[in-house]
C-alpha positions as MATLAB code, in Angstrom:
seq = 'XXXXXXXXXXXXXXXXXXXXXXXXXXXXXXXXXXXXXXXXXXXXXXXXXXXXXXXXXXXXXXXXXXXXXXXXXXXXXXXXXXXXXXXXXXXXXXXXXXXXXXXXXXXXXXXXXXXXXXXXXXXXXXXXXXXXXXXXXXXXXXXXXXXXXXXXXXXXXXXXXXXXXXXXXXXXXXXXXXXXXXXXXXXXXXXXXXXXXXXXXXXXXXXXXXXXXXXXXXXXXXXXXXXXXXXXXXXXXXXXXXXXXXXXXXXXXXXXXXXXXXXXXXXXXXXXXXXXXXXXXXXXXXXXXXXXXXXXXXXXXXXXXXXX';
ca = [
     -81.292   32.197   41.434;
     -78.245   30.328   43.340;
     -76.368   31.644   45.910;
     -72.494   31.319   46.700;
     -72.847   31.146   50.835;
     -69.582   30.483   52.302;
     -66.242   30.539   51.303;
     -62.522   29.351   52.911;
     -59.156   28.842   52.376;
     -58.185   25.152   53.914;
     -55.400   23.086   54.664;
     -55.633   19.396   53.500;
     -52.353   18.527   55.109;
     -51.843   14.374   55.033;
     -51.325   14.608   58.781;
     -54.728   14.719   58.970;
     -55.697   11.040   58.074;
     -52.466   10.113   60.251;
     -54.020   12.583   63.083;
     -56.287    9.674   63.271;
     -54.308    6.550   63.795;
     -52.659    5.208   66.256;
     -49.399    6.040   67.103;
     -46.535    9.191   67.544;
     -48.935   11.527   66.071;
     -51.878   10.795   67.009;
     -54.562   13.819   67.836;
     -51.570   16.143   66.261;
     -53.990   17.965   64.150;
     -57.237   17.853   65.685;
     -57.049   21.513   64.983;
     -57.429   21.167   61.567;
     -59.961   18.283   61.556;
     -62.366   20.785   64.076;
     -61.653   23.525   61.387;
     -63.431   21.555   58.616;
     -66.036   19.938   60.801;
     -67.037   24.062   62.076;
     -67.265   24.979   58.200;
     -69.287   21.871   57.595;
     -71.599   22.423   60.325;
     -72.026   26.128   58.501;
     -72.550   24.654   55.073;
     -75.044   22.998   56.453;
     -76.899   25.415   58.500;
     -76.519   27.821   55.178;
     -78.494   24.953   52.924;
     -75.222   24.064   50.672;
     -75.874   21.687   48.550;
     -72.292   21.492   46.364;
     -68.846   21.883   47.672;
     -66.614   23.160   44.772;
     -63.532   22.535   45.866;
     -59.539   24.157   44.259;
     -57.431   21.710   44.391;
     -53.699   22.354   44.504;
     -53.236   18.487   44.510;
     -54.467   18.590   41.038;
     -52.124   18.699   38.109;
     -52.894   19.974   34.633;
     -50.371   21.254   31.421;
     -53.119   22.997   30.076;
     -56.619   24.810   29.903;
     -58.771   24.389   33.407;
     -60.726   21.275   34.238;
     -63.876   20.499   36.457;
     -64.339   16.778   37.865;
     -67.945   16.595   38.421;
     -68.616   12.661   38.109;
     -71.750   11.731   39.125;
     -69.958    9.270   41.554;
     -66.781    8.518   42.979;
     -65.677    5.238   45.398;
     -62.600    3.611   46.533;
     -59.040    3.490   48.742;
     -56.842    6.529   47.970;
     -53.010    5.985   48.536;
     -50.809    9.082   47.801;
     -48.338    8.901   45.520;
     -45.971   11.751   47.212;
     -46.623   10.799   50.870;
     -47.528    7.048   50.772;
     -46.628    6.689   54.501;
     -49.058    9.481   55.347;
     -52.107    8.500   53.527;
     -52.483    4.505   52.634;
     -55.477    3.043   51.542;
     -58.174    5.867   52.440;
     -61.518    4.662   51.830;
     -63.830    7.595   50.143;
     -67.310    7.784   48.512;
     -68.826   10.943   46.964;
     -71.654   12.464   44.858;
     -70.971   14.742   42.437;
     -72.983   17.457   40.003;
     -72.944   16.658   36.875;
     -75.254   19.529   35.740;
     -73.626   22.605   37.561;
     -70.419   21.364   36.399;
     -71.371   21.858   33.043;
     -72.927   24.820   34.003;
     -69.726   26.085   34.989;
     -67.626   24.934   32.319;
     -70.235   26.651   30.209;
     -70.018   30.045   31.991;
     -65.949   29.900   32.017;
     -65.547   29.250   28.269;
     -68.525   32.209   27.809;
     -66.106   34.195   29.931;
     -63.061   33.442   28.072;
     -61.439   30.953   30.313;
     -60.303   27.915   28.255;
     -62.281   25.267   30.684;
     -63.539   21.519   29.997;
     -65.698   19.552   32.329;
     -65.635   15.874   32.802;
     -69.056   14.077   33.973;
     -68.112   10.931   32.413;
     -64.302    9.789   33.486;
     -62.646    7.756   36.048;
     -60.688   10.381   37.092;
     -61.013   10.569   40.735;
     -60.395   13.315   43.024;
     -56.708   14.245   44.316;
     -56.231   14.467   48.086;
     -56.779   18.070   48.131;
     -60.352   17.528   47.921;
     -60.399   13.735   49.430;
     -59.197   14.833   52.759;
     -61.105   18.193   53.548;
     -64.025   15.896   52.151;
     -63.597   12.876   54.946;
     -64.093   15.407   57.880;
     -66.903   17.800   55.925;
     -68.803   15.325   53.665;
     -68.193   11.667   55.646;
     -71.940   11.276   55.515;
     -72.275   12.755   51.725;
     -74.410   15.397   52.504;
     -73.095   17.563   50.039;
     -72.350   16.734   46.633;
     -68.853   17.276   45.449;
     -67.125   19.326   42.425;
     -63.116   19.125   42.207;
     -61.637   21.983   39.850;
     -57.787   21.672   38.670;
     -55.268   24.262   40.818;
     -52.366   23.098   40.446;
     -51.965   25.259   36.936;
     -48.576   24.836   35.501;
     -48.922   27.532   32.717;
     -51.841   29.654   33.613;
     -51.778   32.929   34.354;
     -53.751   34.085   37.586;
     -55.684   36.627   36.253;
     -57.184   33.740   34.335;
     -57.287   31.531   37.734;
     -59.068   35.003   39.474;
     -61.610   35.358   36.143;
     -62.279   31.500   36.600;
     -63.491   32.024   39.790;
     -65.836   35.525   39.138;
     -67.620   33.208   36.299;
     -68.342   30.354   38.282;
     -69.920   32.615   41.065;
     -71.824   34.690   38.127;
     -73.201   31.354   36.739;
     -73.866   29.913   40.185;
     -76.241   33.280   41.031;
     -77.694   33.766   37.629;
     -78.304   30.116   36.395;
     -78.541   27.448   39.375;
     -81.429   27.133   41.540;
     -79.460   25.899   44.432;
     -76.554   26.827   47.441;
     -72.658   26.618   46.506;
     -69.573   26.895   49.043;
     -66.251   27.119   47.520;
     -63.157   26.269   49.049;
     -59.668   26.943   47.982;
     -57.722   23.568   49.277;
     -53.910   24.477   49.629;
     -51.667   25.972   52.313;
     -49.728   29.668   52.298;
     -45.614   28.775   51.725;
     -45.378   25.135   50.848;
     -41.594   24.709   50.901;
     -41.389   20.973   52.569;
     -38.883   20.233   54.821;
     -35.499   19.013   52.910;
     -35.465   14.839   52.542;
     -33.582   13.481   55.801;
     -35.154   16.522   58.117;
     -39.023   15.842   57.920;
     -39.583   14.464   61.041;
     -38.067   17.761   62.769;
     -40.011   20.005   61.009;
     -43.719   18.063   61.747;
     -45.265   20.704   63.095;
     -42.921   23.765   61.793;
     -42.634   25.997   58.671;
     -39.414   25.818   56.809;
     -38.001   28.988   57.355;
     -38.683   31.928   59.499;
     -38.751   33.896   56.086;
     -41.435   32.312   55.010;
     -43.294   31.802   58.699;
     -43.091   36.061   58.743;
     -43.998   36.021   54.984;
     -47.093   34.104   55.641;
     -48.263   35.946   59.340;
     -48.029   39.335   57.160;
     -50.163   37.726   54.596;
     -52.815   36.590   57.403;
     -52.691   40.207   58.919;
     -53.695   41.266   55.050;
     -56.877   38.727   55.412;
     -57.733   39.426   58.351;
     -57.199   43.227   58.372;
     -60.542   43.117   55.579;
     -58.785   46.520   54.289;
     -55.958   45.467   52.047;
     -57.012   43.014   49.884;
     -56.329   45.446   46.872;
     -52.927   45.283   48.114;
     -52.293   41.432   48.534;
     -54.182   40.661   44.771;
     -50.832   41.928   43.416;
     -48.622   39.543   45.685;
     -49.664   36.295   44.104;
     -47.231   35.971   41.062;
     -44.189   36.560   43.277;
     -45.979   34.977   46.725;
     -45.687   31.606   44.501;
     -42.462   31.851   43.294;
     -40.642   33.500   46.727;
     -43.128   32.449   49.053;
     -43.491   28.697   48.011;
     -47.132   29.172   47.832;
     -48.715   26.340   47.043;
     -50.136   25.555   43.489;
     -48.602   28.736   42.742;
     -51.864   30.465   44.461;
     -53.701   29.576   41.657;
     -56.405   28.044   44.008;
     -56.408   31.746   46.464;
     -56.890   33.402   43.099;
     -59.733   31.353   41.809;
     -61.399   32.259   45.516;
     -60.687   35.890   45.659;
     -62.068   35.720   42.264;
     -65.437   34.943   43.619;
     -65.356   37.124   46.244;
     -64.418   40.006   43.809;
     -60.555   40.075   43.729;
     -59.192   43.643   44.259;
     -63.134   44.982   45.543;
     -63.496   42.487   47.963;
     -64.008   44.042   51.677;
     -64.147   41.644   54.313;
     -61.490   40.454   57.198;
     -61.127   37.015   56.858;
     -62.047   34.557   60.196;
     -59.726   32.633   61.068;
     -61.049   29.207   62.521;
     -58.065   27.576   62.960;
     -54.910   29.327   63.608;
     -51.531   29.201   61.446;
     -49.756   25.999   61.782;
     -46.443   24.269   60.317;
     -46.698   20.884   59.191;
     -44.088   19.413   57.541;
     -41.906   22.482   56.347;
     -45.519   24.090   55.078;
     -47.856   26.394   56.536;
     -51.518   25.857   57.304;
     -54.574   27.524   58.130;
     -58.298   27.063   57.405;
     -59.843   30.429   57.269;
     -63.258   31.928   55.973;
     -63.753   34.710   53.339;
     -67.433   36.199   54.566;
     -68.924   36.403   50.868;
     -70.236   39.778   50.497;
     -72.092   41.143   47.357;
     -69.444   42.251   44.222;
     -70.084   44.012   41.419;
     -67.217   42.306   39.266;
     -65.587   46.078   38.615;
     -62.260   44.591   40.194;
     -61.852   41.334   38.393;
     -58.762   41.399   36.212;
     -58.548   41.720   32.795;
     -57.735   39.097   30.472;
     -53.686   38.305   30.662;
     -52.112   38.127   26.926;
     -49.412   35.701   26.700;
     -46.292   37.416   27.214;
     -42.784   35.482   28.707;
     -41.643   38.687   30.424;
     -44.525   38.975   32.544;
     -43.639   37.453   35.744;
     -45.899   33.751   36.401;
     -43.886   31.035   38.567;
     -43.782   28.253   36.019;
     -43.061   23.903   36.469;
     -43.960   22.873   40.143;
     -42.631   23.450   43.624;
];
């Protein structure tokens, strides 16, 4: 009998890897980096074995996929922010097994899902970076899952994430964290402006929009209340991967049942127009009572759609 044992929302902001370097910015987000090296340090004392990670930075048209490769090396250059991450060196172990397991347990669920153990697919940036600071010494094995969801619904995204913790505590002998990889707003800074707006949000519209939203989290009292933000918190809010990876986490946790205040480890930040936080979900038992039903297709019901 698994266990799901920690959970978090996380930045993977580029400024990272260039927090690193020398130069301007050097050291600029050493807040972020300490965030993920504190929730690896917990994984750790909580016996994870397999980071699943959301990835916003990952793209798909249709159904949801798992990357669970047995293996994954090489230099990662981003194609949107080339001058922020060049030639990244990374090296990972996957699970092949638990993400079939997974798949399995999605599709049983009714969540159109297909896992991929044999590709050359490798992971997008929204797993790479979080993964330099938690897993440099590949402790933990490694499962990326699609986020950025271009015509899903989020009551799918929020029943994708209730399977995967049902399989992971009925079917895997072994300890899971989960970690939903993507800011709050994620309106970047307008081309020409960037380097103004390194360390701000875009707007003090969405800055306010996203403090009320942390006040939800951390309040442990209202999450009933922010499950039915999502649709429109993507489209008006910029959030990033239309929230798809936020739903597939409070869809572990139990969606509109969930309980808990939310930890912050690493307080709000702009970067780039966006804004950032790495925070931690306590994982409390759920009976699965508030996980959404199953969302027929219909074109007035209100979904963001295409990409920010």
């Amino acid at each position: 009998m698994g266990k799901l044992a920690l959970a978090a929302k996380i930045t993977h902001v580029p400024s990272m890897y260039l927090s690193e370097l020398e130069g301007p910015h050097k050291g600029c987000r050493q807040s972020a980096i300490d965030g993920h090296l504190e929730i690896s340090r917990r994984c750790r004392e909580y016996g994870v074995d397999t980071i699943i990670v959301f990835d916003t930075h990952w793209l798909v048209n249709a159904g949801y996929h798992i990357n669970c490769a047995a293996h994954w090396k090489g230099d990662y250059t981003s194609n949107e922010l080339p001058h922020f991450i060049s030639n990244m060196p990374f090296e990972y172990d996957g699970n092949p097994a638990l993400g079939q397991l997974l798949n399995q347990a999605c599709n049983d669920f009714g969540v159109e899902t297909l896992a991929h153990d044999k590709t050359t697919l490798d992971p997008e940036y929204g797993t790479l970076v979080p993964m330099r600071y938690m897993n440099e010494d590949r402790h933990f094995k490694v499962i990326s899952v699609s986020a950025l969801c271009t015509v899903h619904f989020l009551n799918d995204s929020a029943r994708l994430g209730w399977a995967m913790r049902d399989a992971i505590e009925k079917h895997y002998d072994g300890t899971v964290a989960m970690l939903a990889s993507g800011s709050l707003s994620h309106r970047f800074a307008q081309n020409g402006t960037a380097l103004g707006f390194m360390n701000k949000t875009w707007s003090p519209f969405l800055e306010n929009l996203d403090h009320e939203v942390i006040r939800m989290w951390t309040d442990g009292n209202r999450w009933a209340e922010f499950c039915a933000m999502p649709p429109e918190y993507a489209s008006k809010g910029h959030g990033e991967g239309f929230m798809h990876d936020t739903a597939m986490l409070l869809g572990a946790l139990g969606w509109s049942e969930y309980d808990a205040p939310a930890e912050v480890l690493t307080p709000y930040f702009g970067s780039s127009g966006t804004g950032q936080i790495n925070a931690v979900f306590p994982v409390t038992p759920q009976t699965g009572q508030g996980i959404p039903a199953a969302q027929a297709s219909n074109p007035d019901v209100l979904e963001p759609a295409g990409r920010l």
